[in-house]
N, C-alpha and C positions, 0 to 999 in steps of 0.2 A: 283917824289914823288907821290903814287897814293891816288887817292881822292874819294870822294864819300862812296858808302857802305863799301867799300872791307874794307878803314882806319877805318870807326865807328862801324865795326862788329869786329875788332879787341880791342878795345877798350869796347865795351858792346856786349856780345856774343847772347844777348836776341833778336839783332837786325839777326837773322840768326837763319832759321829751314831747317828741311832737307824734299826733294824730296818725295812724297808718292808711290811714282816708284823707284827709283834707291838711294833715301836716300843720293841723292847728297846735299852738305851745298848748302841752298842758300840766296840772301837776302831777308830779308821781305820786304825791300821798294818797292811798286808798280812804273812803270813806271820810274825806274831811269836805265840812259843809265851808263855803263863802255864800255869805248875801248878796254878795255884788256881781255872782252867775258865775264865778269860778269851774269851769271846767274840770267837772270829776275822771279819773281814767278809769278803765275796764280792760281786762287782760284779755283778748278773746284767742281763744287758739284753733289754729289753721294751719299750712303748711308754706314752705315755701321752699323751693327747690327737694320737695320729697322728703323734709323732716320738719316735724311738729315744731311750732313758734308761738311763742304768744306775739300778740300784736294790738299793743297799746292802741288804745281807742275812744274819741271822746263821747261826753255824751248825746253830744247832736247826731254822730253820725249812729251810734248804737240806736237811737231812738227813731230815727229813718231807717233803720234796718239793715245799715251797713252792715257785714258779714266779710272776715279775710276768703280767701281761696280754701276749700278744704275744710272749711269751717266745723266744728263738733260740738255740740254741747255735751257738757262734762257736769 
């Protein structure tokens, strides 16, 4: 039976937003592990129309090096 986000995002769909890269579903809970490759988020902040944003991001694209517009590390 699987546990964790993958069951409470099914159940409350609020708990899941999508990729600012590839618009993949993922979960919003920071730092929680699934074995089954659950897609962890990262906040990254960047700009978008000339004001700072974070910008939900999964780990594939974080690990290719995806980067928002404006990008900063903080």
């Amino acid at each position: 039976m699987p546990k964790g986000c993958t069951i409470r995002a099914e159940l409350n769909p609020t708990l899941r937003t999508k990729c600012a890269n590839c618009e993949k579903s993922i979960c919003t809970e920071t730092g929680h592990y699934i074995p089954e490759k659950e897609y962890e988020i990262r906040g990254l902040i960047g700009e978008k129309e000339g004001k700072k944003t974070i910008f939900p991001t999964c780990s594939d694209c974080y690990d290719t090096g995806w980067r928002p517009p404006g990008f900063t590390w903080y």
